[in-house]
LUMZA-448805 format. One record per residue (C-alpha): residue number from 0; residue in one letter; x, y, z. Coordinates in pm, 1 decimal, padded with zeros to 6 digits. Layout:
<atoms>
ATOM	i	aa	u	v	w
ATOM	NUM	A	X	Y	Z
...
</atoms>
This chain:
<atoms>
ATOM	i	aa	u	v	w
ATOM	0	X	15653.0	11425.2	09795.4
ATOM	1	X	15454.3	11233.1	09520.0
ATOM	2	X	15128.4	11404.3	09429.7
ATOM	3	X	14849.3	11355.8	09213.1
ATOM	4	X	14634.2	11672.6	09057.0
ATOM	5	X	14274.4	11549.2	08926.1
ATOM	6	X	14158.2	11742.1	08621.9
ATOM	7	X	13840.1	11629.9	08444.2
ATOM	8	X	13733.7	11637.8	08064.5
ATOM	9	X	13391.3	11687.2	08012.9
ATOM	10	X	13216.0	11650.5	07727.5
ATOM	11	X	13271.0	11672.7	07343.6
ATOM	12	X	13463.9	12013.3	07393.9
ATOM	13	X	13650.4	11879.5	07665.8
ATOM	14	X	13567.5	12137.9	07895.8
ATOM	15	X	13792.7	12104.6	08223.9
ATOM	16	X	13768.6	12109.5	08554.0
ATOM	17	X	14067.7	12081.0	08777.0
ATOM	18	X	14143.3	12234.5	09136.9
ATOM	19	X	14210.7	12580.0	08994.1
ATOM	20	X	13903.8	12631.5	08833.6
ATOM	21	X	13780.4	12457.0	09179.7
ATOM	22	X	13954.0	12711.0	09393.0
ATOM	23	X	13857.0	13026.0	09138.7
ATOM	24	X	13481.3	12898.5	09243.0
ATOM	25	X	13553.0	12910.8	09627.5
ATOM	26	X	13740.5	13262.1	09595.5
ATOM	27	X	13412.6	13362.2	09415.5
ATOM	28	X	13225.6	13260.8	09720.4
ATOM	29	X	13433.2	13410.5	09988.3
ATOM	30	X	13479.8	13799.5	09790.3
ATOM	31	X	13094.7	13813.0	09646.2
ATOM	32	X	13226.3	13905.2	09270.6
ATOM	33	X	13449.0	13749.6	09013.5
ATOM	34	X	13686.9	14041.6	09004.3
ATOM	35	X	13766.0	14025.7	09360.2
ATOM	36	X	13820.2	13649.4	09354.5
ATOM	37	X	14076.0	13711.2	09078.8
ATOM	38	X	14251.1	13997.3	09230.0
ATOM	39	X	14285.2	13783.8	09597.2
ATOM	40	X	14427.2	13457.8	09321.2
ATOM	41	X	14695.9	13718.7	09133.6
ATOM	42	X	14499.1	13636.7	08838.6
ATOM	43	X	14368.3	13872.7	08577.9
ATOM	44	X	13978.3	13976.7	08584.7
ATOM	45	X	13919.6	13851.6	08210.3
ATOM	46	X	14075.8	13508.6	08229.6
ATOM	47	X	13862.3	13458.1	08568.2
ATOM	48	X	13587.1	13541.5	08355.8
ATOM	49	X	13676.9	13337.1	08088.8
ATOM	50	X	13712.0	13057.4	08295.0
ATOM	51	X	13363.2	13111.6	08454.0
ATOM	52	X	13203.9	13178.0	08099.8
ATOM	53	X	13393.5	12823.7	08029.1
ATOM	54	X	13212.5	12676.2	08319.4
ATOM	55	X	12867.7	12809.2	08257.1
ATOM	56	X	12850.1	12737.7	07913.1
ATOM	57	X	12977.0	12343.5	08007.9
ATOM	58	X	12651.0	12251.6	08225.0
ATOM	59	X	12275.9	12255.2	08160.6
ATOM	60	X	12246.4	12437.2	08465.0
ATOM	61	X	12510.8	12775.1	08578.6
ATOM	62	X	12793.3	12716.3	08796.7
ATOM	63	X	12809.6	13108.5	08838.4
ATOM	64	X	12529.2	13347.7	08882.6
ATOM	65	X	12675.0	13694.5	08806.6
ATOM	66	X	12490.7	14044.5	08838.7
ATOM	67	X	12635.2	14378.2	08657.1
ATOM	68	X	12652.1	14675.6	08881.5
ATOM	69	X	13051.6	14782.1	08874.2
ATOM	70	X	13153.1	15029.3	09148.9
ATOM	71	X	12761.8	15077.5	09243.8
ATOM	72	X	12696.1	14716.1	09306.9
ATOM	73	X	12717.2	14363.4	09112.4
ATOM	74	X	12880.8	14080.4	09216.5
ATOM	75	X	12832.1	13720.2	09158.7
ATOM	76	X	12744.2	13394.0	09372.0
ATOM	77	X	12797.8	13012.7	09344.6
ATOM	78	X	12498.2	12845.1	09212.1
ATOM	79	X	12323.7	12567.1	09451.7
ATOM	80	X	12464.9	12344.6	09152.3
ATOM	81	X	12834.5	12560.2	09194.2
ATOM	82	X	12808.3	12445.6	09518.9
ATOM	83	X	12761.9	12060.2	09446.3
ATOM	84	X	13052.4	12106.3	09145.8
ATOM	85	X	13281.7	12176.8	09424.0
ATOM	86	X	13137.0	11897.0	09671.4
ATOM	87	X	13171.2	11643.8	09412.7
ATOM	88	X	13532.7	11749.3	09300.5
ATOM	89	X	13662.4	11740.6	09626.1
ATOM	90	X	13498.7	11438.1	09679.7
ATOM	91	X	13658.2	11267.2	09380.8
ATOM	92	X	14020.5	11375.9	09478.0
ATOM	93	X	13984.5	11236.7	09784.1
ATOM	94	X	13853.4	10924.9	09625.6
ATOM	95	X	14136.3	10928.5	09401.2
ATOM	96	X	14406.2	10975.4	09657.8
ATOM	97	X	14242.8	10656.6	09876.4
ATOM	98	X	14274.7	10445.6	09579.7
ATOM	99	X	14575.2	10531.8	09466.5
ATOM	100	X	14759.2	10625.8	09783.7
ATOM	101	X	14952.3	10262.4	09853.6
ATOM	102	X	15115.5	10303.1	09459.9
ATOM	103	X	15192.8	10696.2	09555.8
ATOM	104	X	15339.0	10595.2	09900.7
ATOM	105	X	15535.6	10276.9	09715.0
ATOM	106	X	15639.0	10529.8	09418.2
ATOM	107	X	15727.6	10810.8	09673.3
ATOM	108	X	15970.3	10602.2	09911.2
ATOM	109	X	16122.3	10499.0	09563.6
ATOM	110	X	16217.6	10823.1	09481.5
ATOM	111	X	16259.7	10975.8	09823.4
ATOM	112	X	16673.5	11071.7	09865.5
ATOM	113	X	16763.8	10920.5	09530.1
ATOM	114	X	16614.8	11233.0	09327.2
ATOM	115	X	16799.4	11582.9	09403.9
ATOM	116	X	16730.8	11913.6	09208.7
ATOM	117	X	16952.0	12081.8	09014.6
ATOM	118	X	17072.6	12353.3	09287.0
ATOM	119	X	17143.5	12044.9	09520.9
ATOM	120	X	17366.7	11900.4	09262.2
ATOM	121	X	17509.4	12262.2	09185.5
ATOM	122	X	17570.7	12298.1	09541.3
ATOM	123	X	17761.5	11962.8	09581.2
ATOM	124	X	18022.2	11985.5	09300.2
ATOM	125	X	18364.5	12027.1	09356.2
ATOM	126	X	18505.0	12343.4	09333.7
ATOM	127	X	18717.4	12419.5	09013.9
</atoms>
């Protein structure tokens, strides 16, 4: 299947924003903490952080609100402005797949049967 992955530059350090950093924002919302979020991705706790630092520092306004505590409490929540950086992006992918989606399908039913991987090939050889 043909598929398209958005990921946005923004501004002059071309900070990004794609669907993991998306999905590393939702995670945060569901678990309550960054650390959580990470351990339910199978990512480490300091590149989740670094990725949220990343994000914070790439807006006027937070994406994250974090509060220290460790075992005894902490945690962290999407900002109302998180929450409209994840509306939007989801918003533009689907955007992106309407106006895009006839060249994808065309593309896809191009490729469809013609393309095999490397194990199918493998698997269809003659035997020596």
């Amino acid at each position: 299947m043909t598929r398209v992955r958005l990921r946005i530059y923004l501004g002059e350090e071309e900070h990004k924003l794609g669907p993991g950093k998306v999905q590393l924002l939702e995670a945060i919302r569901e678990h309550g903490s960054i650390s959580a979020a990470a351990r339910s991705m199978g990512m480490a706790y300091r590149h989740a952080w670094e990725l949220v630092d990343d994000l914070n520092r790439c807006f006027q306004s937070p994406v994250v609100a974090a509060s220290t505590g460790g075992r005894a409490g902490g945690g962290a929540e999407i900002t109302p402005f998180g929450e409209e950086l994840i509306r939007r992006f989801h918003a533009m992918e689907k955007a992106t797949r309407r106006a895009i989606g006839r060249d994808l399908d065309a593309l896809d039913a191009v490729v469809a049967g013609r393309v095999r991987t490397r194990r199918a090939r493998k698997d269809r050889s003659p035997e020596r």
